[in-house]
C-alpha positions in Angstrom: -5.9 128.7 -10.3 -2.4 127.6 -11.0 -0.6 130.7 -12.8 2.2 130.3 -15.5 4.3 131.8 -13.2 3.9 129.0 -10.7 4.1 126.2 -12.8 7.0 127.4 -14.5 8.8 127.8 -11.0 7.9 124.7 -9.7 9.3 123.1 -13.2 12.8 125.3 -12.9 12.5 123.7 -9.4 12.6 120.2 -10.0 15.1 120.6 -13.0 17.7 122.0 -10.9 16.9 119.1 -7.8 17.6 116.9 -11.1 20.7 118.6 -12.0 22.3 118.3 -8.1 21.1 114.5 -7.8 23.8 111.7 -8.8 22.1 109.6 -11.2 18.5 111.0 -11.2 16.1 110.0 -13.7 12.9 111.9 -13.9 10.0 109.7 -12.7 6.5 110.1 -13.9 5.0 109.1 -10.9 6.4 112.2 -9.0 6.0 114.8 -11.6 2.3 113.3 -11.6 2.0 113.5 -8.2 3.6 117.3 -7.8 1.6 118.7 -10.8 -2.2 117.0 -9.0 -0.7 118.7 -5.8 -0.6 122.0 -6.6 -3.5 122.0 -8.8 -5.4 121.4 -5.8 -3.7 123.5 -3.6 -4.2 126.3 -6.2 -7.6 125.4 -6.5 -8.0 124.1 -9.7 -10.4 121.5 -8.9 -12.2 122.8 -6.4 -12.0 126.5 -5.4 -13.2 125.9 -1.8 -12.3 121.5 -0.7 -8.5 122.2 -1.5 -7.9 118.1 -0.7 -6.4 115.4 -2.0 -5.5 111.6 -0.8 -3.0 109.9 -2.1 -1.4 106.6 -1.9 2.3 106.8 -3.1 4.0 103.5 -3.3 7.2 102.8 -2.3 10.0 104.6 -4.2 7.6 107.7 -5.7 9.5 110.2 -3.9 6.6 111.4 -2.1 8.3 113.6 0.4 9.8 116.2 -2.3 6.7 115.5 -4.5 4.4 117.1 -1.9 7.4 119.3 -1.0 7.3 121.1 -4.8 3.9 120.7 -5.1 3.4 123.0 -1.9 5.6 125.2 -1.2 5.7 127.3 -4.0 2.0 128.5 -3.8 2.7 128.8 -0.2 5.7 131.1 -0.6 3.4 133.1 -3.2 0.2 133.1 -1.1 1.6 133.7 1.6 0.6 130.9 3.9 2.7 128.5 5.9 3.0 124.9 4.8 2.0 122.6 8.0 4.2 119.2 7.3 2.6 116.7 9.8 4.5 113.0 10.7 3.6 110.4 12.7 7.3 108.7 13.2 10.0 110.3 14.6 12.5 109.0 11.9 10.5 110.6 9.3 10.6 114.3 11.1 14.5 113.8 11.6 14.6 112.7 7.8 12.7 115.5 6.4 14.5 118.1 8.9 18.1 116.8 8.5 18.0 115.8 4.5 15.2 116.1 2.7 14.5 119.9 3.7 18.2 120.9 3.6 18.9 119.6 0.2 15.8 120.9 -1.2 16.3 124.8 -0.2 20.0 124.5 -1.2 19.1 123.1 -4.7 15.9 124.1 -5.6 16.2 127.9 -5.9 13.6 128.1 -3.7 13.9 130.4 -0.8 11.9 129.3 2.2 12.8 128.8 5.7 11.7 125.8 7.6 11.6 124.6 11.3 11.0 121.3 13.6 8.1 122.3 16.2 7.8 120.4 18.9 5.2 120.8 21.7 5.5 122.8 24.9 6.4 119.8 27.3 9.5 119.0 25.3 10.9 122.6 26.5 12.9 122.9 29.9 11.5 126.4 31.4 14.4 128.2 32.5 13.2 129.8 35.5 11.8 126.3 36.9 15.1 124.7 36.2 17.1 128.0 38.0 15.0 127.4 40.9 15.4 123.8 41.1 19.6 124.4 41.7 19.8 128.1 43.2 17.0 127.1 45.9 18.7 125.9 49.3 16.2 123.1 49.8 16.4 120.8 46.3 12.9 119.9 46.8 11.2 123.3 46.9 9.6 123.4 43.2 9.4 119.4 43.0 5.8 119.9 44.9 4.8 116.7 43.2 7.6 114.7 42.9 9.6 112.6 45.6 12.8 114.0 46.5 15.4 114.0 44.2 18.6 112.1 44.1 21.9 113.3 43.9 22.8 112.4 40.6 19.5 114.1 39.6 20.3 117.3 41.3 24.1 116.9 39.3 21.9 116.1 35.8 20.0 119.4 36.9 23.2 121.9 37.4 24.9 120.3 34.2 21.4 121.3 32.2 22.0 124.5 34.0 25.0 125.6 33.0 24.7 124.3 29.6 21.0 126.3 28.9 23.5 129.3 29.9 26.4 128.8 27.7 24.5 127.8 25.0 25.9 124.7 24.6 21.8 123.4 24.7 18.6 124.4 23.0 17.4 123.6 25.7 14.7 120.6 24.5 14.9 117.5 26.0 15.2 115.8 22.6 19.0 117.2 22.6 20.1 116.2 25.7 22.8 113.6 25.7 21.5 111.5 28.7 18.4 110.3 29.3 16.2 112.1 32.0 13.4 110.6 34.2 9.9 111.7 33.8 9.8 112.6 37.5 12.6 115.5 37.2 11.5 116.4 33.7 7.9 117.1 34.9 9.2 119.5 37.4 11.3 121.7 35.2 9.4 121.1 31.8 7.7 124.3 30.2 3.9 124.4 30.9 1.1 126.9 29.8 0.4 127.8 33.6 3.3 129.1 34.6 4.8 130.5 31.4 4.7 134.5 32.4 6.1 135.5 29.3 5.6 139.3 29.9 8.3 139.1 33.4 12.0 139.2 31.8 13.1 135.7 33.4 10.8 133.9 31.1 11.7 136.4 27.9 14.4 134.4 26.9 13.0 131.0 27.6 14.0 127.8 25.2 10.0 127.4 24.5 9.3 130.9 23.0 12.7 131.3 21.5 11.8 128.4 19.3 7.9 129.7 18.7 10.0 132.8 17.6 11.8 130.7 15.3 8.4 129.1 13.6 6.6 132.5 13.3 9.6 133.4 10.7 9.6 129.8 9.2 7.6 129.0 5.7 7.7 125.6 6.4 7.0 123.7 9.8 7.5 119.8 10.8 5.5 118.7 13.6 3.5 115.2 14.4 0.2 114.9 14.6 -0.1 114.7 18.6 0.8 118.6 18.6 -1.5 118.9 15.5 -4.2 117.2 17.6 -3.4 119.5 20.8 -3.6 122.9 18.2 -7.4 121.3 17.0 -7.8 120.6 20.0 -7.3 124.1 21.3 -9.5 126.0 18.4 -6.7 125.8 16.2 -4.2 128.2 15.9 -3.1 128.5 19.4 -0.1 126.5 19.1 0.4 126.6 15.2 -0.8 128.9 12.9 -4.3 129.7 12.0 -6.1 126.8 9.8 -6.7 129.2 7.5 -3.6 130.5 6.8 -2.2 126.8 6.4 -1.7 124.3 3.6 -1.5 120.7 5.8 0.9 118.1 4.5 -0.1 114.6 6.6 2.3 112.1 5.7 1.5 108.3 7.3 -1.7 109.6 6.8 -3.5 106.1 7.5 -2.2 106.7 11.3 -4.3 110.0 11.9 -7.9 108.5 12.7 -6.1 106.5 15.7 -3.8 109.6 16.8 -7.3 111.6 17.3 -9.3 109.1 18.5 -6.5 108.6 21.3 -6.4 112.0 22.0 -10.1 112.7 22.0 -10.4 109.8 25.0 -10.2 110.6 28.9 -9.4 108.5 31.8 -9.1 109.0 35.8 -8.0 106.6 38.7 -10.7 106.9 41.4 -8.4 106.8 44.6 -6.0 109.0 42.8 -8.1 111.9 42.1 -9.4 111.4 45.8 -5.4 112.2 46.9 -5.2 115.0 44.5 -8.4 116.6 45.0 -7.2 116.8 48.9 -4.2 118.8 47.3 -6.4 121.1 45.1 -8.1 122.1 48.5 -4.9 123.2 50.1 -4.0 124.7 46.7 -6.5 127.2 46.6 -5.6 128.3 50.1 -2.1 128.9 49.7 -3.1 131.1 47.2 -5.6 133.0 49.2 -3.0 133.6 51.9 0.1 135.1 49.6 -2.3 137.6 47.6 -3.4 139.1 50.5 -6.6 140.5 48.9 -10.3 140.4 50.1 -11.2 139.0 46.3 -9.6 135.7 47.0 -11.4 134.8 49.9 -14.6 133.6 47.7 -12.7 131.7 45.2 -10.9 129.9 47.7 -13.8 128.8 49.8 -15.9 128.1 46.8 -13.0 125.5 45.5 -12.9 123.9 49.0 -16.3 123.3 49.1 -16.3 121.9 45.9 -13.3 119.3 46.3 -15.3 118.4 49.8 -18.5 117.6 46.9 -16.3 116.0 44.9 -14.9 113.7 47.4 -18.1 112.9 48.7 -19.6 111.4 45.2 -16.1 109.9 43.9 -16.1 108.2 47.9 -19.4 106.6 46.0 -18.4 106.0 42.8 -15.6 103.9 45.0 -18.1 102.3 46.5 -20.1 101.4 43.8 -17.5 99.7 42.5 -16.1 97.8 45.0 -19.2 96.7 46.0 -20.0 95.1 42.0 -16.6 93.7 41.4 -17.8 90.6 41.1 -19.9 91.6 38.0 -17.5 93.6 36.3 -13.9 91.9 36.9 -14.9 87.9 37.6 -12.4 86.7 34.2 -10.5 89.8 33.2 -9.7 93.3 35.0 -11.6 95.2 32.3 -15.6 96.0 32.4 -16.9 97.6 29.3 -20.0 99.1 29.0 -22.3 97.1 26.3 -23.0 100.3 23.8 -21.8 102.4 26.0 -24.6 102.7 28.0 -24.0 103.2 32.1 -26.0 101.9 35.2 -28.6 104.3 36.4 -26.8 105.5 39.7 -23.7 106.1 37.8 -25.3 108.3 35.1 -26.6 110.2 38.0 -23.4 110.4 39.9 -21.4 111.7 36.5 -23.9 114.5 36.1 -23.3 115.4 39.1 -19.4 115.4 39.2 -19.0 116.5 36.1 -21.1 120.1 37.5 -18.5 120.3 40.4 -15.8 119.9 38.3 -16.5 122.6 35.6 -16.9 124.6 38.8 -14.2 124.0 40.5 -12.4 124.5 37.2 -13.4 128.0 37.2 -12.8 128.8 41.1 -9.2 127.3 40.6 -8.5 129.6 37.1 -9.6 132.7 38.9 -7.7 132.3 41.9 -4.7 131.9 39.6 -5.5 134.7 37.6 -5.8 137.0 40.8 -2.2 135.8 41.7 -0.7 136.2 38.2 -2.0 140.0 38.2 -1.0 140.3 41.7 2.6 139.4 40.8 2.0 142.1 37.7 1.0 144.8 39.9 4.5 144.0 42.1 2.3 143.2 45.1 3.3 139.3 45.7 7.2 139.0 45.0 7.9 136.4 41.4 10.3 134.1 43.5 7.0 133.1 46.1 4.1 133.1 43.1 6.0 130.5 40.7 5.7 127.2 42.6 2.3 128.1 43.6 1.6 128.7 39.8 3.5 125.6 38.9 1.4 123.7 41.4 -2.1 125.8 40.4 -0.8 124.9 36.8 -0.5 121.6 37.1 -3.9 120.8 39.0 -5.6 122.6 36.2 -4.7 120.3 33.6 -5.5 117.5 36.3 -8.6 119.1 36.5 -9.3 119.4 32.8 -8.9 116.2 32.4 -11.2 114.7 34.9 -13.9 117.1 33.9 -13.6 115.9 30.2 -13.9 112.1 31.4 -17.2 113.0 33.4 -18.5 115.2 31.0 -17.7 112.3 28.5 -19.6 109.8 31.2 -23.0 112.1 31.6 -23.5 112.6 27.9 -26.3 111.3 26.4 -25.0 109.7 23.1 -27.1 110.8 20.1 -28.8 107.8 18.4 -28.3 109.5 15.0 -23.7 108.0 15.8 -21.9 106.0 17.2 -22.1 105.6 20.8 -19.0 106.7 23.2 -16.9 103.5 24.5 -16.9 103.5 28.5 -14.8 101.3 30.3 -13.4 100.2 33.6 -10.3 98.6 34.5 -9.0 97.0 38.0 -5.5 98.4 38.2 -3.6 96.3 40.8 -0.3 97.4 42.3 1.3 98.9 45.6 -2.2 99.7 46.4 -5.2 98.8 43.7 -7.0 101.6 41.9 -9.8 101.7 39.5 -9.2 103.2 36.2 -12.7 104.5 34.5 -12.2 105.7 30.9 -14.0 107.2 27.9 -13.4 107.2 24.4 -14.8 107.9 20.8 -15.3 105.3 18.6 -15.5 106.7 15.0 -13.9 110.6 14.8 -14.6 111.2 11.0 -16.9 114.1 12.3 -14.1 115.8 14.5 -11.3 116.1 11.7 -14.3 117.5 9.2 -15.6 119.9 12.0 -11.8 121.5 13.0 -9.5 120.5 9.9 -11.1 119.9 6.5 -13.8 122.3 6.6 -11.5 125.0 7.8 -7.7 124.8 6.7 -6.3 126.3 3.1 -5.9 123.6 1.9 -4.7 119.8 2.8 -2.8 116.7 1.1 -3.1 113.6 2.9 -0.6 110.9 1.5 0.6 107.4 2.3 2.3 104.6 1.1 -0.6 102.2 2.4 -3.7 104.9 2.8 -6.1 102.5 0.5 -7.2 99.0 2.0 -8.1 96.2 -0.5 -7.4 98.7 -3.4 -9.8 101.3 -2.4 -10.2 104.5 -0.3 -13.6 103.7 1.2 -12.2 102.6 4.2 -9.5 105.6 5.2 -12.0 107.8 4.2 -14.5 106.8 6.8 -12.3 106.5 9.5 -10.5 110.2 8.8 -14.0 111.9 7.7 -14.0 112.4 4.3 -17.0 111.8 1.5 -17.0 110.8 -1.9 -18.1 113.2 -3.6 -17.5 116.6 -1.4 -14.9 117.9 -3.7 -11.7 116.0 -2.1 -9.4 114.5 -5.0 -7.9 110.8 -4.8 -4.8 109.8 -6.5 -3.3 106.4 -6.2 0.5 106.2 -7.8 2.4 102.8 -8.4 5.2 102.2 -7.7 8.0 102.5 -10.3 9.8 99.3 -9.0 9.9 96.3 -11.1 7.8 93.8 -9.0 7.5 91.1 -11.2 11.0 90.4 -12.3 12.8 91.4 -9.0 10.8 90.1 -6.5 8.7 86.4 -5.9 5.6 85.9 -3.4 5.6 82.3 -2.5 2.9 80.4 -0.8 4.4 77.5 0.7 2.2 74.0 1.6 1.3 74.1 4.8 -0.6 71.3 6.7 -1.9 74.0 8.9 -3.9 77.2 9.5 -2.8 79.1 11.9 -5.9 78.7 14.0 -4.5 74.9 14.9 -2.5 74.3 17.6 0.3 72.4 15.3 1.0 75.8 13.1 3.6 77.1 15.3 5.3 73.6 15.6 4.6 73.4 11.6 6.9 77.2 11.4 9.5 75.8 13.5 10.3 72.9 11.5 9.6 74.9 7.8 11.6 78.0 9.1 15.6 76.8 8.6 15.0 75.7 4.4 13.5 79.1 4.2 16.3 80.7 5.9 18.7 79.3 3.7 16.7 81.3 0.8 18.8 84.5 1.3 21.6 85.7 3.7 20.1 88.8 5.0 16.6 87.3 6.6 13.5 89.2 8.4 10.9 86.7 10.0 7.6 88.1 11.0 5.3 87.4 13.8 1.8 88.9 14.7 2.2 87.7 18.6 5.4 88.1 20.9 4.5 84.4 22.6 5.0 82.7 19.1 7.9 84.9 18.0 10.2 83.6 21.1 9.1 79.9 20.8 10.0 79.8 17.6 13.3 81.8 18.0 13.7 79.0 21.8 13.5 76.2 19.4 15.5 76.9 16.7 18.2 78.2 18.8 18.2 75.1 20.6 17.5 72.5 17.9 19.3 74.2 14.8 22.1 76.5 17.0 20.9 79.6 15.0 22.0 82.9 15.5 19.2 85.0 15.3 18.2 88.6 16.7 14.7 88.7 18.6 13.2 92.2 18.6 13.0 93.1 21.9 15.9 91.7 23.0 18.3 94.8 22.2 17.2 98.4 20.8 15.9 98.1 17.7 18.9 100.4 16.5 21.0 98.3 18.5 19.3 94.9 16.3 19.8 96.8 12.8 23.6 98.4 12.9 24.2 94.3 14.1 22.5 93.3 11.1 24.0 95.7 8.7 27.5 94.4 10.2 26.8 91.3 9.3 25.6 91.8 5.6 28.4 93.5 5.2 31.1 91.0 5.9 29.1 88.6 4.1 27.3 86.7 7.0 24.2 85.6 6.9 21.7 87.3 9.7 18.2 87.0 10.6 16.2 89.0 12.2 12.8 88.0 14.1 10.6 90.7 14.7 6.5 91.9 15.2 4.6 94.4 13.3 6.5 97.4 14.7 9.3 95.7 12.7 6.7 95.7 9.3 6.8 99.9 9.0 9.2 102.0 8.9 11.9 99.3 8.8 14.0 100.4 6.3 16.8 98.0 4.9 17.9 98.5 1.3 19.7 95.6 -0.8 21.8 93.4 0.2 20.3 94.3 4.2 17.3 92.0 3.0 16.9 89.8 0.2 14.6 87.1 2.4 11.2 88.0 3.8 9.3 85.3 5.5 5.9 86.2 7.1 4.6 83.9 9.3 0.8 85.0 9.4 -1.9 87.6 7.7 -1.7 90.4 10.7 -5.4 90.3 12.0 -5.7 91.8 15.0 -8.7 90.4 17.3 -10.6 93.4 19.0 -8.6 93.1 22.5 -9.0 97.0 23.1 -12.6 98.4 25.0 -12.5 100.5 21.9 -11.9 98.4 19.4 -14.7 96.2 21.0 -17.7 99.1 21.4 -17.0 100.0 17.4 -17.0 96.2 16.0 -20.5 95.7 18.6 -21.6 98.9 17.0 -21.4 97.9 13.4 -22.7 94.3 14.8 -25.9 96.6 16.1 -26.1 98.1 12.4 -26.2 94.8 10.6 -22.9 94.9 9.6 -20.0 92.4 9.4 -17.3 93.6 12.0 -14.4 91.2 10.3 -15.2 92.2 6.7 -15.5 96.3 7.6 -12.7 96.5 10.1 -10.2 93.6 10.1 -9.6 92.9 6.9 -9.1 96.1 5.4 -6.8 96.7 8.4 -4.7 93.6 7.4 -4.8 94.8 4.2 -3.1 98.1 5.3 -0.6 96.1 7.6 0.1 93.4 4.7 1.0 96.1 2.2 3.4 97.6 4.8 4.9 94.5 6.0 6.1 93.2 2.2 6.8 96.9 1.3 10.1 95.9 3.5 11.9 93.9 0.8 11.8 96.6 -2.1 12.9 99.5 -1.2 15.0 101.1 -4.2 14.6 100.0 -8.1 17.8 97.6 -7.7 17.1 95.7 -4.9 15.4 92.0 -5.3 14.2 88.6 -3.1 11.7 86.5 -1.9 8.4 87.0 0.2 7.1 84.0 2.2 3.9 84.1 3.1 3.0 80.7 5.2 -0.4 81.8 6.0 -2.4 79.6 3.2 -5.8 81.3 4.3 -4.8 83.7 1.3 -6.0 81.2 -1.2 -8.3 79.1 1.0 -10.6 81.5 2.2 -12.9 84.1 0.2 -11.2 87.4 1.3 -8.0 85.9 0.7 -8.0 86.9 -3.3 -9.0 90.4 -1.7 -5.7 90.4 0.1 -3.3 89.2 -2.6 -4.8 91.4 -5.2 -4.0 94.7 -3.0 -0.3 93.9 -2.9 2.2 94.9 -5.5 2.3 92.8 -8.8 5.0 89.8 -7.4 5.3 87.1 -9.4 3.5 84.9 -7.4 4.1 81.4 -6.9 1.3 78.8 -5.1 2.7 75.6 -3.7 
């Protein structure tokens, strides 16, 4: 339960944040919101499901909201408060502002951190090898030799790791690095020998040392994914001993359904499994023990097994390309199922695999404890375990796609989405892949049922005004003790803002809409100076931006074009020297986009973003729910344009001053049935219907 204590610490809290902010007026929505957070955080509602989901419209204040409202009873509980992003922007926001300001005005004391995953950590003694080494490609065993200019970019990172003028993280560098050279000297699990004194002080652990004194961590929900992933735990703390903040919420189902898929090129684990061979005897030759000598052979024979059925699966599928790839270069599997031969084959593969995986671990076990005992010299064992390292998580992989292939899909779920795709290029490769289609069950299995406690907010978690939908996807019931909150938002919609449905002759389904846009477009333009235009496909976006250009000599910025930054400091310029700019841009441009007063007064969308099922994925689930009885487009698309509608006006508003003018020239929103379903799940415009 929530003590006196705790309530009356949080209050003192947000009366001082009140007395340090210009102009602050206390809104209900947030103290609402912090008060139903820490109640069930404390327990209150339920002592066991500490959960809630909340939508927070715009201008809530949801980030110090969920702040007060959780790390108080972390500080007294002693358990770390897990704050989990899918943007970048927002992770720099809450690190560089909203963090700082709170623990230098709250009275609170915490300490708090931005954890990033392994990869984005140079490993010092990889990147001292790569410029004390005579030959600049000993180390790079993978990549192709590197250029001049990257050997200087290495010996600047050098010297600067040792004069501590970098952290060492790649997000810090100044210039921008290619993935090649990064991969070489990037911090990996495999050969991270913690224990020997060269890796003691590396940038990786130095900044785990830095979270395991934290209160309060940021990270994204790919590295929250990889923990899960791992047992939880491994990478961050226990579950457990965790309260989870997931902000963007409504982009976790997608996050783990990415990272629960698998895929592997056919001729390119043929070339690498070659490696793995020669791998596993290089190792066999520098420990010099009798105990390596099985390992080793065992892992040859397997790659030889390997290569023998993938040489099949090659085959198989060369020989069939004119079933699978006659209109487009990707097959899918209807329901997931596989032919007969194939099945076999995966079983099969997938046995080597999980053997070979254990052949290749133990050999590079040996060699770690023979570099322990000071039998096999450090300088000679680390590209070896950088090169063992690196064919393990090859190896991982391709065992998780054919264990992902041989599994018999229960009938009680959904079935796995398999796929293959005809990659052309210097040389053409087939690309098989695997994926889940619905992963409700995995987030319940490793994160609801087992963390402290969890908030999951958003400012567009809800489609067509209810949480059915998210809760679905992200594996949450009704009625399993998780709390739901939705909180307005305290702008004035009515008065400072106008929805307008202009006449259109056409649905966008007819060839004459995008000529109909082009010739309605410069009128609305002339509604406000600062202009964003939106577009759910690139093709129709740059016609329309050729042909006004040409016919109307408009200035106008295309996303894509110039950086996105690049489009948005341009834009502020303008706005404020009093010019009138306008931006075109696609949904990335609909979240996230953040342009306050007088940056825009004039939003114009061009049409409801439905997206057809283009992905395998996307296609197994809406032939799933087909198979069920169920209505694919009503279940999936248009509570998904809900979602992306919300976010896409949400642009205009964005502080209780601002005002404008939506556009919406998509008239299906009043001619067909699910249209009133749309409009009624946006904010309360003042709507006007031509």
């Amino acid at each position: 339960m929530l003590s006196d204590k705790l309530k009356q610490a949080i209050r003192q809290a947000y009366k001082a944040i009140g007395e340090n902010l210009p102009n602050f007026n206390p809104r209900q929505q947030q103290t609402f919101l912090i008060a139903e957070i820490a109640k069930t955080l404390a327990g209150d509602y339920d002592k066991t499901r500490k959960i809630i989901a909340i939508e927070a419209g715009t201008g809530t204040g949801k980030s110090l909201a969920y702040s007060l409202g959780s790390i108080p009873i972390g500080l007294s509980r002693q358990k770390k408060v897990c704050i989990s992003t899918a943007t970048v922007a927002l992770q720099e926001q809450l690190v560089d502002k909203d963090l700082p300001f709170l623990k230098q005005h709250s009275g609170l004391n915490f300490k708090f951190t931005l954890v990033k995953g392994r990869q984005r950590y140079v490993c010092r003694q990889k990147l001292s090898h790569a410029v004390t080494t005579d030959d600049p490609q000993a180390g790079f065993t993978f990549a192709e030799k590197p250029k001049a200019s990257d050997i200087k970019t290495l010996n600047k990172m050098f010297k600067a790791l040792n004069d501590g003028s970098w952290s060492g993280d790649i997000d810090s560098w100044p210039e921008s690095i290619h993935h090649t050279i990064w991969q070489q000297i990037q911090s990996d699990k495999h050969s991270c020998l913690r224990h020997l004194s060269e890796h003691s002080h590396c940038p990786f652990h130095k900044a785990r040392d830095t979270m395991d004194e934290s209160d309060v961590l940021v990270i994204n929900h790919s590295l929250l994914l990889a923990d899960l992933d791992l047992g939880g735990g491994v990478i961050l703390p226990s579950p457990e001993d965790t309260y989870y903040i997931i902000d963007e919420a409504h982009h976790l189902p997608k996050v783990t359904r990415d990272f629960a898929s698998a895929g592997v090129t056919v001729k390119g684990a043929i070339d690498w499994l070659g490696k793995l061979r020669e791998t596993g005897d290089k190792i066999a030759k520098l420990i010099k023990s009798q105990r390596a000598i099985n390992p080793s052979i065992s892992l040859a024979d397997d790659c030889q097994d390997l290569l023998v059925e993938l040489q099949k699966v090659h085959t198989f599928i060369e020989s069939n390309q004119s079933v699978y790839f006659h209109a487009e270069g990707v097959y899918r599997f209807e329901n997931g199922i596989l032919p007969k031969t194939l099945k076999t084959w995966s079983a099969d593969i997938s046995e080597l695999s999980k053997k070979a995986l254990g052949h290749i671990n133990k050999l590079y076990a040996q060699l770690m404890e023979s570099v322990k005992d000071g039998d096999t010299q450090m300088y000679l064992a680390e590209p070896l375990l950088a090169e063992a390292g690196f064919m393990i998580s090859r190896l991982e992989n391709f065992a998780a796609l054919w264990q992902m292939f041989d599994k018999t899909d229960s009938e009680k779920g959904a079935p796995l989405a398999r796929w293959i795709e005809k990659l052309e290029g210097k040389r053409q490769d087939y690309l098989l892949s695997a994926s889940p289609i619905e992963v409700g069950f995995t987030l319940e299995d490793k994160l609801w049922s087992q963390c402290e406690g969890a908030v999951l907010c958003s400012a567009t978690i809800m489609a067509l005004n209810s949480f059915d939908h998210f809760r679905f996807q992200a594996g949450l019931k009704a009625n399993d003790g998780t709390q739901y909150q939705q909180v307005g938002s305290p702008f004035d919609y009515i008065n400072k803002a106008k929805l307008v449905i202009p006449k259109m002759r056409y649905e966008p389904s007819a060839d004459q809409f995008t000529d109909e846009v082009i010739s309605k477009l410069p009128k609305l333009l002339k509604q406000g100076n600062a202009s964003l235009v939106l577009f759910s496909s690139y093709w129709q976006m740059d016609k329309v931006a050729a042909a006004l250009r040409d016919k109307h000599k408009l200035d106008i910025q295309v996303q894509g074009e110039q950086s996105r930054q690049h489009i948005i400091d341009l834009h502020k310029k303008r706005c404020d020297k009093e010019q009138t700019s306008i931006i075109f841009g696609t949904q990335s441009f609909s979240e996230g986009l953040d342009l306050p007063g007088k940056y825009l007064t004039n939003l114009i969308i061009t049409k409801l973003p439905f997206s057809v099922p283009t992905s395998p994925v996307e296609e197994a689930q809406a032939e799933y729910i087909t198979a069920k009885g169920g209505n694919p487009f009503m279940s999936i698309s248009v509570p998904e344009t809900s979602k992306k509608l919300i976010q896409a006006s949400g642009r205009l508003l964005r502080n209780e001053k601002d005002q404008g003018i939506i556009t919406l020239m998509d008239r299906r929103v009043v001619s067909k049935r699910y249209g009133k379903q749309l409009l009624d799940s946006l904010p309360p415009f003042k709507r006007i219907v031509e």
